[in-house]
N, C-alpha and C positions, 0 to 999 in steps of 0.2 A: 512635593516630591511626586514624578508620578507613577503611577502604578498599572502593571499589565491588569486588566478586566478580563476573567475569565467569560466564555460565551456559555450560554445555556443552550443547555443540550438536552432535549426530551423527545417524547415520542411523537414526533410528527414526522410527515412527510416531504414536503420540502422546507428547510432550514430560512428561516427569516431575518437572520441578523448578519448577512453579509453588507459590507456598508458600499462595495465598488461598484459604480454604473455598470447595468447589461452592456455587454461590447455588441458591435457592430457583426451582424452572424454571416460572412460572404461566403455566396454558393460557391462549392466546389464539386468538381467531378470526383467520384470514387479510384482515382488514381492519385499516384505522388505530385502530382503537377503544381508548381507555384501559384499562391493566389498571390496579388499585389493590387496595391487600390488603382480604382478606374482609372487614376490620372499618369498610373504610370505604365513601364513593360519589364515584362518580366526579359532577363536577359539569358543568354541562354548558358545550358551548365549550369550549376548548384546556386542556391541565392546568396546573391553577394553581403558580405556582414561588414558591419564598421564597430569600433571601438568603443566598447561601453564603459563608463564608470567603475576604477574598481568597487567592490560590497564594502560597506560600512558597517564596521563590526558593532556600532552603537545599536544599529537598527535590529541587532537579535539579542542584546545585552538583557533584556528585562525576562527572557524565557529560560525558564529554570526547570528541573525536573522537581517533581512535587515529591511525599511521602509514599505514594504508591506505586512510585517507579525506583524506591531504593529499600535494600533489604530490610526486612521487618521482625523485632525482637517476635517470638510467638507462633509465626505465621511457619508453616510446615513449608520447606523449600524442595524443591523439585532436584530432578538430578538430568544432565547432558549424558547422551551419550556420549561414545568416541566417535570420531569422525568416522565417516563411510562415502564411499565412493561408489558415485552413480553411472555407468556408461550411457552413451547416448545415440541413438539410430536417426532420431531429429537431427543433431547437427553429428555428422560421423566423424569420429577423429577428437571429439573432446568427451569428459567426463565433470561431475558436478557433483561436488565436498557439501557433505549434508550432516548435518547435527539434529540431533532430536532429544527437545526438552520433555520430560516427561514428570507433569505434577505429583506430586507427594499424594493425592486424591486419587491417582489413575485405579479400573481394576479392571481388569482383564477381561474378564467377563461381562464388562459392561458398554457396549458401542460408544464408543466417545469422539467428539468433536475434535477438530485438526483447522489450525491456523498456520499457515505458510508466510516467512519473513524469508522476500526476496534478498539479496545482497545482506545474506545473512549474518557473512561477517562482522558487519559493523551494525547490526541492529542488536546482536548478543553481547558487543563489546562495552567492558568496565575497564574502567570508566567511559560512558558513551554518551550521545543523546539521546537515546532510547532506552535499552537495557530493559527488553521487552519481557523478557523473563523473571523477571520481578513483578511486573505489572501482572503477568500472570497468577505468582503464585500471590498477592496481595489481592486481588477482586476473585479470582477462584475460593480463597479461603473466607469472602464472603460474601459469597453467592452472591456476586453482581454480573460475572461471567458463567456460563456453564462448565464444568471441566471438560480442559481439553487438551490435546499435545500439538505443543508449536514443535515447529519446522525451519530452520535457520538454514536456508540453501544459498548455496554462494555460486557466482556467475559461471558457466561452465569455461573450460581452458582445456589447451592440451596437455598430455604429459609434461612437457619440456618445458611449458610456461610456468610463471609465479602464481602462486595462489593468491587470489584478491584479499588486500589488511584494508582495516578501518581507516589507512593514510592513504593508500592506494587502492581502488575498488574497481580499478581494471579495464577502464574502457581501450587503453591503449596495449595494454598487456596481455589481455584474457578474449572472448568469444563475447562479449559484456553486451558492446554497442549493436553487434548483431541481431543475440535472442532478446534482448530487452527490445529495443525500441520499431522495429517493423511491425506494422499493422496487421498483422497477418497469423495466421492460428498455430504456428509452429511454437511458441513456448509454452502454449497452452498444451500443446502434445507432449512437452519434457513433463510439464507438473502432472498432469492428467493419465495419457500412457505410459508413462516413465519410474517417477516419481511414486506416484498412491501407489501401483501395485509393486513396489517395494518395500512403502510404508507396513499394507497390508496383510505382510508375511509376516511379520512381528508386534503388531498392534491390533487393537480390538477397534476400528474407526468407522465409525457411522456409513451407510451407506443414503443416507440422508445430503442430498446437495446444498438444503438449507444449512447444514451441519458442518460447511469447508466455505473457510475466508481465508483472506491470503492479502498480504501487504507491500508496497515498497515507496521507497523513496526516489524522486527523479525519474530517472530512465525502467529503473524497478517499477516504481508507480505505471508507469506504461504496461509493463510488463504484466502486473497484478491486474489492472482494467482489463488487457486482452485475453487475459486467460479466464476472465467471466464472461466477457461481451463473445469470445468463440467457442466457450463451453458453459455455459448459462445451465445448462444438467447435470453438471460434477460442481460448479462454485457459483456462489453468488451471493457472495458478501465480500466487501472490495474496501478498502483504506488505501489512500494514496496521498502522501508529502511531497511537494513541490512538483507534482508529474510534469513529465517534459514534453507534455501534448505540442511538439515545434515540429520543425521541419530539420532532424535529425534522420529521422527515413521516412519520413510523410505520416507522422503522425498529427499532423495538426488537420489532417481529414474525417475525426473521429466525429467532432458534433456533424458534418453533415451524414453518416455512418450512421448515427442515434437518431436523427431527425428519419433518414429516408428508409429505416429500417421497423420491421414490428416491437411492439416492447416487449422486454426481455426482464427475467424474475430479478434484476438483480439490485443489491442494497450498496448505497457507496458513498463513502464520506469522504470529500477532495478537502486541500489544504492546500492552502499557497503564501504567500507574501507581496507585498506590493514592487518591493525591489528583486523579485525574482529575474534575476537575466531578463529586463526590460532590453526593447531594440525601437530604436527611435525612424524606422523608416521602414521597417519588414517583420509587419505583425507575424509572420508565421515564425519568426522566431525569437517572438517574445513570450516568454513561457506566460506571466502572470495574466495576458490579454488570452492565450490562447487556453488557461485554466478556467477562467469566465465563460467562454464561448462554450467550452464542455457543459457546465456548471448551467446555460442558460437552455443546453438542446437537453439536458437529462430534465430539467424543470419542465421545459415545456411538453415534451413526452411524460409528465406524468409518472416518474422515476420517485422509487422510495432513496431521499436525496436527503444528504446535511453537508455543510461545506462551510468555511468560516475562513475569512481573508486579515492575513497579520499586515504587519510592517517589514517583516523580515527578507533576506536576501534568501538566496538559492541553499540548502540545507536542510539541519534536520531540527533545528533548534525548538523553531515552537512545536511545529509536530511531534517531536519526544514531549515535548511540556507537557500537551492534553492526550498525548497517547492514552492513557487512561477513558479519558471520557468517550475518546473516540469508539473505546473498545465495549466501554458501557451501553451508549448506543446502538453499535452494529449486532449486539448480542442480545439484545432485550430482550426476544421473544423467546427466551429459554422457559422452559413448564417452571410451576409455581405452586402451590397447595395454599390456598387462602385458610385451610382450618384450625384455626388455632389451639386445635389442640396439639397440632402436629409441632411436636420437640425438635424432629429430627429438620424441618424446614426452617423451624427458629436458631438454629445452633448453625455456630463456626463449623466450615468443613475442615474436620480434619483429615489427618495421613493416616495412610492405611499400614 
C-alpha cells in the first residue's frame, strides 16, 4: 500500500529534498511580454492555450489533514471576530471582509505577531483544506509557533458583488483576479497601508517586520509573495500553495525580478504539485514549471528558501496537509530560554 512520506523540514536554508529537475531559467524583460521557446513566435494578443487534461482526483487522494489542523480536546481555542469591512483607496469602488482570529494566549499588552490568510474564506472554512486556525491554536499552545493573530481577508469586491465562499473564491465575481495576480505593489498597499493600520486600532501588533507573514493559495499565493518582495519592511515571511507564477498578468516575470534585483529579507516556503495546470507548449502557463523557475532564481540569490514538490493537481490539498510544518519552519526564530529552570518555557501555553 503506498503511503504519502512526509518531507523533513528543519532549519536550513535552502530545502534539499525537492525531487523535480531545475527548469530552463529564459531571460525575460521586466514587462508582461510573452516569452516562448527559440523555435517558436509568440503571436500576438494574449498567449494562446490549448486543452489540458482534466485533474485526477487520485493524485491528491493520499493528502489528508493531520492532528494539528483539527480541533484538539485541552488545547485553549481562540475566538473570530465578526466580520468587518475594509474600504479601499488602492482599488476605489471595492471593500475587503476581514476576520480576525484572536488566540486564547493573546494580551493586550504584549506586541504580538500577525499572519495574514489571503482568500480568507476558504483557508477558515470547516470543513476545509486548511482550517488554519486550528493549526494556530494547536502549535501556539505548544510553543512551536509564537503567539500571534491571524488575519482571514477575503478578495475585495464591490458593494453590489457576491462575497467570495470556499466554492466560489471569485475571480469571475469579485476584484480577485485583479489585486492578486499583477506584479506590481498595489495589494501590498491594501495589506500594508489599508489593512495593519486598522488592525492596529484594536490590537497590540508587533511593529517588528520579521514579526508579519501572510499566506495564500494560487493567485493568493501571488498575492502573499508581492506583498513582501514590494514591501520587504512591513513582511517577510511568505507561505505560498500552488502560486500561479503564469501568465495571468505577467507574473511569470518574478524569477528574472529576484535574479536582476538586490536581495531582499524575505523567508518563503513555495509548494506545488506536479499536475499543477501543466501546459504542454507555453511554459509561461504552466504553473508547476513556472514554480520551479521561482524556486531555482530565490536558491540561486541566496534566499532563506524551503519548497517541497507533491503529485498533486492545482489546490489546496497537500498544502493544508503540512500546513503545520510549513508554519513550524517559517516561525522558528521565535526567542526561547534554554534555562531549565524556567517552568514557564517548559509548560503548555495556556489562555488567559
Amino acid at each position: 500500500m503506498n503511503k504519502l512520506l512526509a518531507c523533513p523540514l528543519g532549519l536550513i536554508t535552502v530545502a534539499t529534498f525537492a525531487f523535480a529537475q531545475p527548469a530552463t531559467n529564459p531571460r525575460a524583460a521586466n514587462s508582461p511580454a510573452v516569452v516562448v521557446p527559440p523555435a517558436a513566435a509568440a503571436p500576438p494578443g494574449p498567449p494562446a492555450t490549448s486543452p489540458r487534461p482534466p485533474s485526477n482526483p487520485l493524485m491528491d487522494a493520499y493528502y489528508k489533514l493531520g492532528p494539528d489542523s483539527q480541533p484538539t480536546e485541552g488545547v485553549p481555542k481562540g475566538k473570530f471576530s465578526e466580520a468587518k469591512t475594509l474600504p479601499s483607496t488602492v482599488f476605489p469602488g471595492t471593500q475587503h471582509t476581514y476576520y480576525v482570529y484572536v488566540p486564547a494566549q493573546y494580551d493586550p499588552a504584549k506586541p504580538t505577531a500577525v499572519m495574514i490568510f489571503n482568500d480568507g474564506q476558504a483557508m477558515m472554512a470547516v470543513p476545509g483544506d486548511v482550517q488554519a486556525q486550528n493549526v494556530l491554536d494547536n502549535l501556539i499552545y505548544r510553543r512551536e509557533i509564537p503567539v500571534m493573530i491571524g488575519v482571514f481577508i477575503n478578495p475585495g469586491r464591490r458593494p453590489d458583488q457576491p462575497e467570495p465562499s470556499p466554492k466560489d473564491w471569485g475571480d469571475k465575481t469579485t476584484n480577485r483576479a485583479d489585486e492578486y495576480n499583477p506584479p506590481t505593489d498595489k495589494y501590498a498597499r491594501v495589506i500594508v497601508d489599508e489593512l495593519m493600520p486598522a488592525l492596529k486600532k484594536e490590537y497590540n501588533l508587533s511593529a517588528d517586520p520579521d514579526s508579519h507573514g501572510i499566506m495564500g493559495s494560487s493567485s493568493g499565493g501571488c498575492a502573499a509573495f508581492a506583498t513582501a518582495w514590494f514591501r520587504p519592511n512591513d513582511f517577510r515571511k511568505v507561505i505560498t500553495f500552488v502560486g500561479s507564477y503564469t501568465d495571468i498578468r505577467g507574473e511569470y516575470i518574478y524569477p528574472e525580478l529576484v535574479a536582476e534585483s538586490e536581495k531582499k529579507p524575505i523567508r518563503i516556503f513555495l509548494q506545488d504539485g506536479r499536475n499543477d495546470n501543466r501546459h504542454p507548449t507555453n511554459p509561461n502557463r504552466d504553473w508547476f514549471h513556472q514554480n520551479v523557475r521561482l524556486k531555482d532564481a530565490l536558491a540561486k540569490k541566496g534566499y532563506e528558501l524551503n519548497y517541497t514538490w507533491g503529485i498533486g493537481n492545482h489546490g489546496q490539498k497537500q498544502g493544508g496537509a503540512i500546513f503545520p510544518e510549513m508554519m513550524r519552519w517559517l516561525w522558528r526564530d521565535q526567542p526561547v530560554s534554554t534555562d531549565p529552570a524556567d517552568q514557564e518555557e517548559r509548560s503548555f501555553r495556556k489562555g488567559l
